[in-house]
Structures are given as C-alpha cells and as structure tokens.
N, CA, C and O atoms as a GROMACS GRO file, in nm:
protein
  368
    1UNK      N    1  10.232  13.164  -1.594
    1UNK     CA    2  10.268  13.274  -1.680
    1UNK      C    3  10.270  13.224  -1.825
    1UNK      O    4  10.335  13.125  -1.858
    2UNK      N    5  10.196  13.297  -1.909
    2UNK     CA    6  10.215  13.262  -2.041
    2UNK      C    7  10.316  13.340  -2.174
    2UNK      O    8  10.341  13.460  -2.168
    3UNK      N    9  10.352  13.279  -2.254
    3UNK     CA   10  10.411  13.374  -2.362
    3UNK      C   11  10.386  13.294  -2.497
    3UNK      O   12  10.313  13.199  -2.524
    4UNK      N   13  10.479  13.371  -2.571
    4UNK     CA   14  10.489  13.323  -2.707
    4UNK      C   15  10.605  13.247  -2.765
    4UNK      O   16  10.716  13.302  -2.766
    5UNK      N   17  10.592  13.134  -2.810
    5UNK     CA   18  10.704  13.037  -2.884
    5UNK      C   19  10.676  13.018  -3.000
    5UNK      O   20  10.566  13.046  -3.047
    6UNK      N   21  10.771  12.967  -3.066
    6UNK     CA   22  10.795  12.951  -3.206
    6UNK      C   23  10.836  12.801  -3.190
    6UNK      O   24  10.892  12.758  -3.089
    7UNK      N   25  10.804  12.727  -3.300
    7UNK     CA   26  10.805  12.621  -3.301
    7UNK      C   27  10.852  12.578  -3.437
    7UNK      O   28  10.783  12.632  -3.523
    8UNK      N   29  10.933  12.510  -3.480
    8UNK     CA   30  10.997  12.447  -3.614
    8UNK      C   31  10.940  12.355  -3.669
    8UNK      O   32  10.933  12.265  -3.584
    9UNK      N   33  10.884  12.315  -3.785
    9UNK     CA   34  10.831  12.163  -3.809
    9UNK      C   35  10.895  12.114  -3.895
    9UNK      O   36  10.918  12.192  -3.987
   10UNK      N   37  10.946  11.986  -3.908
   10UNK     CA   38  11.036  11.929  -3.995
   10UNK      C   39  10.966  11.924  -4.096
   10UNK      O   40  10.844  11.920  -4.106
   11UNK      N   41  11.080  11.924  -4.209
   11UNK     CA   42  11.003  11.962  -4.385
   11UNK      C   43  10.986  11.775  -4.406
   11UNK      O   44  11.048  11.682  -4.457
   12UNK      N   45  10.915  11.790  -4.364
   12UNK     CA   46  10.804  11.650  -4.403
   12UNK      C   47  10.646  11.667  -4.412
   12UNK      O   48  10.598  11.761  -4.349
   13UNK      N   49  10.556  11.578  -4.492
   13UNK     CA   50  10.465  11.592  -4.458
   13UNK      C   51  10.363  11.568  -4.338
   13UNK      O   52  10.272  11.641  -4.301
   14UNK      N   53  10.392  11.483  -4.303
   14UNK     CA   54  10.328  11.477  -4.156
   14UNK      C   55  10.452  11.481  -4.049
   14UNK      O   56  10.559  11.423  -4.066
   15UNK      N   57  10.413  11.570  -3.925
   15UNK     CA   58  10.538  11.558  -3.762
   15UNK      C   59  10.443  11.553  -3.705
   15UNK      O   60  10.326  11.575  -3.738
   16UNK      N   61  10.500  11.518  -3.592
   16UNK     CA   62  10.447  11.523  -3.457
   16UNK      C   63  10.556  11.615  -3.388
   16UNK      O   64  10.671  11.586  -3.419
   17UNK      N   65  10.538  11.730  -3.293
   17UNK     CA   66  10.622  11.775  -3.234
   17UNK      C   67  10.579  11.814  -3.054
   17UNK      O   68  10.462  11.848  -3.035
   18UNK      N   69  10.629  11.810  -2.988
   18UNK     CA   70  10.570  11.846  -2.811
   18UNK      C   71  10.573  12.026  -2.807
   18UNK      O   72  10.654  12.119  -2.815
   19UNK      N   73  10.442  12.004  -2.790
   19UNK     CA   74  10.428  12.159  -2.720
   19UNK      C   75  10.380  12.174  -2.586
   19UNK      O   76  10.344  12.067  -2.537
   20UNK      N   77  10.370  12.268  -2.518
   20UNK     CA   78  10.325  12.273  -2.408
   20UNK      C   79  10.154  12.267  -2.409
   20UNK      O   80  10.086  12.344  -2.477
   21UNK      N   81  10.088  12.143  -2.306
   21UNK     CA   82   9.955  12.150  -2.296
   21UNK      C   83   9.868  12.282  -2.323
   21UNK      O   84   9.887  12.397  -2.282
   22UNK      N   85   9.768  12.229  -2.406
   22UNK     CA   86   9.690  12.373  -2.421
   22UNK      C   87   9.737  12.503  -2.476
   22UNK      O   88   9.705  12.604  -2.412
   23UNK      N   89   9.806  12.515  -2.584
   23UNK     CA   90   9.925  12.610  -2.638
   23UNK      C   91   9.801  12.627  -2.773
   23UNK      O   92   9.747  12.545  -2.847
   24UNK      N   93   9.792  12.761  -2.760
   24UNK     CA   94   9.714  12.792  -2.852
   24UNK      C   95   9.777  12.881  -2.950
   24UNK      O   96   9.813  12.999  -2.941
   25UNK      N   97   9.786  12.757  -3.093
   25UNK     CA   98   9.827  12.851  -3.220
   25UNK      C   99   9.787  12.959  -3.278
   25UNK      O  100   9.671  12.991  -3.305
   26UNK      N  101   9.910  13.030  -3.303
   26UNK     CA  102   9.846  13.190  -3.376
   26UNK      C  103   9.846  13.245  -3.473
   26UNK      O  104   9.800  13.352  -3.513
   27UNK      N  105   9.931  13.122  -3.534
   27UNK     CA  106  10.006  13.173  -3.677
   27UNK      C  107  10.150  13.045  -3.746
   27UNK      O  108  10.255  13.010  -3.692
   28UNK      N  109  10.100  13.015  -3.856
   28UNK     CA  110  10.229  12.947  -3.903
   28UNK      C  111  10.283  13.029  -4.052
   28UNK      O  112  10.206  13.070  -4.139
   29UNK      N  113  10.403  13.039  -4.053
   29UNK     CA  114  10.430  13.036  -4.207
   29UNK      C  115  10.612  13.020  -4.206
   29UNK      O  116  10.671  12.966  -4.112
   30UNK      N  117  10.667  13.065  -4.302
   30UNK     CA  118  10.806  13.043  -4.351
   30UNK      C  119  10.898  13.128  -4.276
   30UNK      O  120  10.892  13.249  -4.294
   31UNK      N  121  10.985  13.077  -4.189
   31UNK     CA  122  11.113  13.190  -4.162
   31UNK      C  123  11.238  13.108  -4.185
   31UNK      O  124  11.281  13.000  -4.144
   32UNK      N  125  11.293  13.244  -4.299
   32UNK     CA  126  11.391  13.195  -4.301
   32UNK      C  127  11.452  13.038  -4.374
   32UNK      O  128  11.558  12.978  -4.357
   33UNK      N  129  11.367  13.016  -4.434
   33UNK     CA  130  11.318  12.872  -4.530
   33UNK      C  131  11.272  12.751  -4.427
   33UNK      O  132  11.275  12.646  -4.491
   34UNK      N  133  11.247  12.737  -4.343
   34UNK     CA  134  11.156  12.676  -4.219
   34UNK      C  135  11.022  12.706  -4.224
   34UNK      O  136  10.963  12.812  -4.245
   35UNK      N  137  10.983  12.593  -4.199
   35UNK     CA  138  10.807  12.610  -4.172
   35UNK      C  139  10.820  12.635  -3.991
   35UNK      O  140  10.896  12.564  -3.927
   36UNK      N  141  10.757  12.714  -3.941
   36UNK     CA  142  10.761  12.772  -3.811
   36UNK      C  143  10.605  12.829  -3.772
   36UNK      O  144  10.527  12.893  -3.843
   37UNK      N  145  10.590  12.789  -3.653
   37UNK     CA  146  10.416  12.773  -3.594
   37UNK      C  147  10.462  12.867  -3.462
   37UNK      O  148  10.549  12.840  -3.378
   38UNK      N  149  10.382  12.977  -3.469
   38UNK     CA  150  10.455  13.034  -3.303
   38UNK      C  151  10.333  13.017  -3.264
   38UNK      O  152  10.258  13.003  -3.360
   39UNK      N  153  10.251  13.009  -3.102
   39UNK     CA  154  10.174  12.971  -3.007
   39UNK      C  155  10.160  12.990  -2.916
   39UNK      O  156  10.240  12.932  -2.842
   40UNK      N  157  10.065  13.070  -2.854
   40UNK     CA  158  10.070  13.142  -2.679
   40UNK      C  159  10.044  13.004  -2.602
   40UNK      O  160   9.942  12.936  -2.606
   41UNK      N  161  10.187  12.975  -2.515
   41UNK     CA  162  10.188  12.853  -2.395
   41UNK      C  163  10.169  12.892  -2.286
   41UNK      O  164  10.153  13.013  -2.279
   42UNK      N  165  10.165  12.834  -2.190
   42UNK     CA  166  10.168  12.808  -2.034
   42UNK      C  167  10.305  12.766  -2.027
   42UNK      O  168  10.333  12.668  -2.097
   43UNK      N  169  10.410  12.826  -1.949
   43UNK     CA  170  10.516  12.840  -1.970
   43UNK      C  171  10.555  12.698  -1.876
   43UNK      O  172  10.654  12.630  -1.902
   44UNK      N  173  10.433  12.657  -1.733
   44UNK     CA  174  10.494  12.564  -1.644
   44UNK      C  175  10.381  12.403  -1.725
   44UNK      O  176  10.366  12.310  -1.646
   45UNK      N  177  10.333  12.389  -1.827
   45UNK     CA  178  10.234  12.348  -1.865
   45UNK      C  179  10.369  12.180  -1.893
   45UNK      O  180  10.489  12.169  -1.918
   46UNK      N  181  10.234  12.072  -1.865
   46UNK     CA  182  10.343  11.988  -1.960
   46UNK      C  183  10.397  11.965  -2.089
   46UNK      O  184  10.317  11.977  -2.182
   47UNK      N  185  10.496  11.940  -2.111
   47UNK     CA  186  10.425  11.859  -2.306
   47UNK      C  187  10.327  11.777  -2.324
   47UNK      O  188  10.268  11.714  -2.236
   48UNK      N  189  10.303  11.776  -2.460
   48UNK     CA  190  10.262  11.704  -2.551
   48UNK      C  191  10.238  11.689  -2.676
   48UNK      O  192  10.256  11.800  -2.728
   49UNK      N  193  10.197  11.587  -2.779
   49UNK     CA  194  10.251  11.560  -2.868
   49UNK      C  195  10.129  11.610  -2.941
   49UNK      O  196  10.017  11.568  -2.914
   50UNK      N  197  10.157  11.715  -3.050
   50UNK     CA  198  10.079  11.735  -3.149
   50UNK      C  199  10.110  11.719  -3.271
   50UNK      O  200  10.232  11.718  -3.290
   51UNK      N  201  10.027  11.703  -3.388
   51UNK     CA  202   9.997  11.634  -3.502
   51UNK      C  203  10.002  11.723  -3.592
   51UNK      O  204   9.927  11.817  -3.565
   52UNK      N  205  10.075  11.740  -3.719
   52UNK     CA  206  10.094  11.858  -3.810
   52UNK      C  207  10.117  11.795  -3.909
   52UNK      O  208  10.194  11.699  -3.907
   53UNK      N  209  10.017  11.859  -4.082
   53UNK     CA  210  10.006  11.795  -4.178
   53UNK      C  211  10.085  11.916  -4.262
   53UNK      O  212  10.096  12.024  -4.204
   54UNK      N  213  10.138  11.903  -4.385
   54UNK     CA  214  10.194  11.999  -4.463
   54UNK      C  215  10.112  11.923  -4.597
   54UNK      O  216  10.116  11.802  -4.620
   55UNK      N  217  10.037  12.028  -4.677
   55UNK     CA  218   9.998  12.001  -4.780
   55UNK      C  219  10.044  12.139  -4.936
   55UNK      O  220  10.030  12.262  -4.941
   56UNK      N  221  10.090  12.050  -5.024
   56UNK     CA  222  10.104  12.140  -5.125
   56UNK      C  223  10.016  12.192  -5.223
   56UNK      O  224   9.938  12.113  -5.276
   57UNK      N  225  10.013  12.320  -5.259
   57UNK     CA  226   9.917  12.378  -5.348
   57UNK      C  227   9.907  12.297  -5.460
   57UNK      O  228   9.997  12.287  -5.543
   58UNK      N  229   9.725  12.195  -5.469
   58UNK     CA  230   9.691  12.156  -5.542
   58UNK      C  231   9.704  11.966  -5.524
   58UNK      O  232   9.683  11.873  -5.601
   59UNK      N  233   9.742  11.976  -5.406
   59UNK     CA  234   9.781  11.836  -5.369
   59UNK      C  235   9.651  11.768  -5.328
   59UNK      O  236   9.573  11.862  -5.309
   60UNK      N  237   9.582  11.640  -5.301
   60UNK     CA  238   9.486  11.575  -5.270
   60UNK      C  239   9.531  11.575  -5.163
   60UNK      O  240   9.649  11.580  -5.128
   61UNK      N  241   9.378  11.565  -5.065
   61UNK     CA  242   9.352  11.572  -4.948
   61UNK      C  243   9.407  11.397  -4.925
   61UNK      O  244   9.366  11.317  -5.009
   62UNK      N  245   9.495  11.348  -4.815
   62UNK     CA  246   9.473  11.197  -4.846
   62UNK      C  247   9.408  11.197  -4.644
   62UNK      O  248   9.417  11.080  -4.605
   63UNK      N  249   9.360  11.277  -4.543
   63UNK     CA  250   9.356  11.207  -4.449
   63UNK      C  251   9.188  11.199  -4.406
   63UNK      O  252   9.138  11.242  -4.301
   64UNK      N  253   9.127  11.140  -4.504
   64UNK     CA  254   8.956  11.118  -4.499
   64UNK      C  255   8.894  11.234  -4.445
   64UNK      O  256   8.845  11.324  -4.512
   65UNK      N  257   8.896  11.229  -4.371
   65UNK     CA  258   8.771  11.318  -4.278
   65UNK      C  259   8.846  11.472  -4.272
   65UNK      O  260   8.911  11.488  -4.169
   66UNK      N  261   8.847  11.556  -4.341
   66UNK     CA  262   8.871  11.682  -4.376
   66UNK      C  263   8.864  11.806  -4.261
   66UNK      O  264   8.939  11.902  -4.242
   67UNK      N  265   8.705  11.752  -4.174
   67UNK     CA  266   8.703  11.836  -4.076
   67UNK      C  267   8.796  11.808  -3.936
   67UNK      O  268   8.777  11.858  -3.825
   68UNK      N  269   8.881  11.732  -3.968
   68UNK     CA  270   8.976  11.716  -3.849
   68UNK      C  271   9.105  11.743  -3.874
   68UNK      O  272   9.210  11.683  -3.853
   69UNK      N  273   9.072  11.870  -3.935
   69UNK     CA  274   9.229  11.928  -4.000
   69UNK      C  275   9.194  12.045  -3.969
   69UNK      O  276   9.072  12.060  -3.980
   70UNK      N  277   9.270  12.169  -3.923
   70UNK     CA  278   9.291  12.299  -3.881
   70UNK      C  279   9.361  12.363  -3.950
   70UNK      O  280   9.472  12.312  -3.957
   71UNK      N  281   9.351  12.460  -4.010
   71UNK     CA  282   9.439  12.535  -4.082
   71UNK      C  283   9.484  12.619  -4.025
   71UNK      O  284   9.400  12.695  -3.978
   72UNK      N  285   9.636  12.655  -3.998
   72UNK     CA  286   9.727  12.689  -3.929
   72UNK      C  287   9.747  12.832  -4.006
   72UNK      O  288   9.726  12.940  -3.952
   73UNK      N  289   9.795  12.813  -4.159
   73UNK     CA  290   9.872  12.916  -4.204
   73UNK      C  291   9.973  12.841  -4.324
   73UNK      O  292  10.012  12.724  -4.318
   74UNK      N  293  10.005  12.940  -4.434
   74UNK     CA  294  10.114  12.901  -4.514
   74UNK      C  295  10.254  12.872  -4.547
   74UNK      O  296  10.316  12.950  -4.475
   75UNK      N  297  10.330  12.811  -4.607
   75UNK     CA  298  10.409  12.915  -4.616
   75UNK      C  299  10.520  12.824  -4.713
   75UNK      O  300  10.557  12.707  -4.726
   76UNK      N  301  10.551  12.980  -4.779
   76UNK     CA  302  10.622  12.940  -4.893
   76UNK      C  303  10.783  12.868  -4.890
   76UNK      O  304  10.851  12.875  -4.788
   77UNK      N  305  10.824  12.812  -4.990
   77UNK     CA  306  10.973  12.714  -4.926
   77UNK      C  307  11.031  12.691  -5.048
   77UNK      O  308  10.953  12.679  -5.144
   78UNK      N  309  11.144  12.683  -5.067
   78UNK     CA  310  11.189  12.666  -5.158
   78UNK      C  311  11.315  12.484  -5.140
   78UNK      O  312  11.421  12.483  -5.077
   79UNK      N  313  11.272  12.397  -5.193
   79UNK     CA  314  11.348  12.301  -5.154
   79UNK      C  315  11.362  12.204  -5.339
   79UNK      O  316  11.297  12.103  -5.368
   80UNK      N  317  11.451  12.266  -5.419
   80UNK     CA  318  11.479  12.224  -5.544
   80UNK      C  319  11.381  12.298  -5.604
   80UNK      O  320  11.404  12.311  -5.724
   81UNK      N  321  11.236  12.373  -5.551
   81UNK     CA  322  11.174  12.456  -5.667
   81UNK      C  323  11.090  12.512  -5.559
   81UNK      O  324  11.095  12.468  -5.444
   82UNK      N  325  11.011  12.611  -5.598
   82UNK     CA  326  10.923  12.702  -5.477
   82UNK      C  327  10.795  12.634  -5.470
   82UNK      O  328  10.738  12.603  -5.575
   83UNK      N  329  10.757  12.614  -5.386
   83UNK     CA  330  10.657  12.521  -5.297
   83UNK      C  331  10.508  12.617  -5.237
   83UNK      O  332  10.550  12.693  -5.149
   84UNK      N  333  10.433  12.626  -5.247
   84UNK     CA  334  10.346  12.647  -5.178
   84UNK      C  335  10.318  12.541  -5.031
   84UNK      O  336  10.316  12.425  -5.074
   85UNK      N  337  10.302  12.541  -4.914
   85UNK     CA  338  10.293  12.490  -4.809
   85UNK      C  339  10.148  12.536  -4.711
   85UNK      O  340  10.123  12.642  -4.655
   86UNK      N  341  10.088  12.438  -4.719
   86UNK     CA  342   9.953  12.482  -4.626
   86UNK      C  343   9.978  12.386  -4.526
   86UNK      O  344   9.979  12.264  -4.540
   87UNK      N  345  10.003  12.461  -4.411
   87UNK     CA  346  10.006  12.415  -4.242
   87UNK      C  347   9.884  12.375  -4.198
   87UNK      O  348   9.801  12.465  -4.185
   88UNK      N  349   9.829  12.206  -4.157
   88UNK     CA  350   9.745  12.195  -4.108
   88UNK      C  351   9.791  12.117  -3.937
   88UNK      O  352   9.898  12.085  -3.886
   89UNK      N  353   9.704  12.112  -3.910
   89UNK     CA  354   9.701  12.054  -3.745
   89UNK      C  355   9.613  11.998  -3.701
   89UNK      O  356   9.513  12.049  -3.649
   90UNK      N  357   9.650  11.817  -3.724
   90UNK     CA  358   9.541  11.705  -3.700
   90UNK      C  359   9.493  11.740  -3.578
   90UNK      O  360   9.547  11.796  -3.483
   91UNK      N  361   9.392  11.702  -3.596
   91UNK     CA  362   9.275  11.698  -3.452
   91UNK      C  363   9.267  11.527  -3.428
   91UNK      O  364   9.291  11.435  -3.506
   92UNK      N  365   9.218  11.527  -3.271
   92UNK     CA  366   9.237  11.383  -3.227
   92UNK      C  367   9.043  11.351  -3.301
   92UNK      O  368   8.992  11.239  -3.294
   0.00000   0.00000   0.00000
C-alpha cells in the first residue's frame, strides 16, 4: 500500500535522511520555516539513505558533475535574513 509522507531536512547544506525504498518525490518547499520534501512511499518498503543538497540563490555549484543533482523544489526560510533555498537530491 502506498501513500504520502512528508519529510523534514535539516537546515544544513548537505543531509542524508532514510526514506522508504523507491519513494518517489513530489514536491519540496518551506512549511512552517522547515525545508520539507513530501513523497509517494511503499508503506512496507525498507529504508534508505538519501542524499539532499540545499543551495542558495546565486550560490556556486560546488558538487562537479551538475547532472547528478535533481531538483526537488524551493523554498523560502528565514534564518537571521530571508534565504532563497533550492532543494536538490544527489544521485548515486
């Protein structure tokens, strides 16, 4: 059986966080001043560990190879001044 989760990513630039195998993202942006990724899972699926980049509007790319980045979604934050936030999601 599948559904929909929401997922938190720590305000860092790179996490790793466990989702359920094969959890296909649908959408990231800001709730609530959180960066949050929700994702249709397999509810009996295992974890595992996926790879999430946060880049700021106007920031250099620093992880070489460009096409192994996914763009997730935005989202705005306010942490001492308002932030632009672009959600990416390393690829292996």
């Amino acid at each position: 059986m599948k559904a929909i989760h929401k997922f938190i990513l720590p305000m860092k630039e790179e996490s790793t966080i466990e989702m359920p195998y094969g959890a296909k993202i649908i959408k990231g942006e800001n709730q609530e001043g959180f960066v949050a990724i929700w994702a249709i899972v397999e509810l009996d699926a295992p974890n595992v560990e996926r790879n999430f980049r946060l880049y700021k509007t106007g920031q250099k790319f620093d992880c070489g190879d460009v096409s192994k980045l996914e763009f997730i979604g935005r989202a705005d934050i306010h942490v001492g001044m308002d932030l632009g936030m672009h959600i990416f999601e390393l690829l292996p």
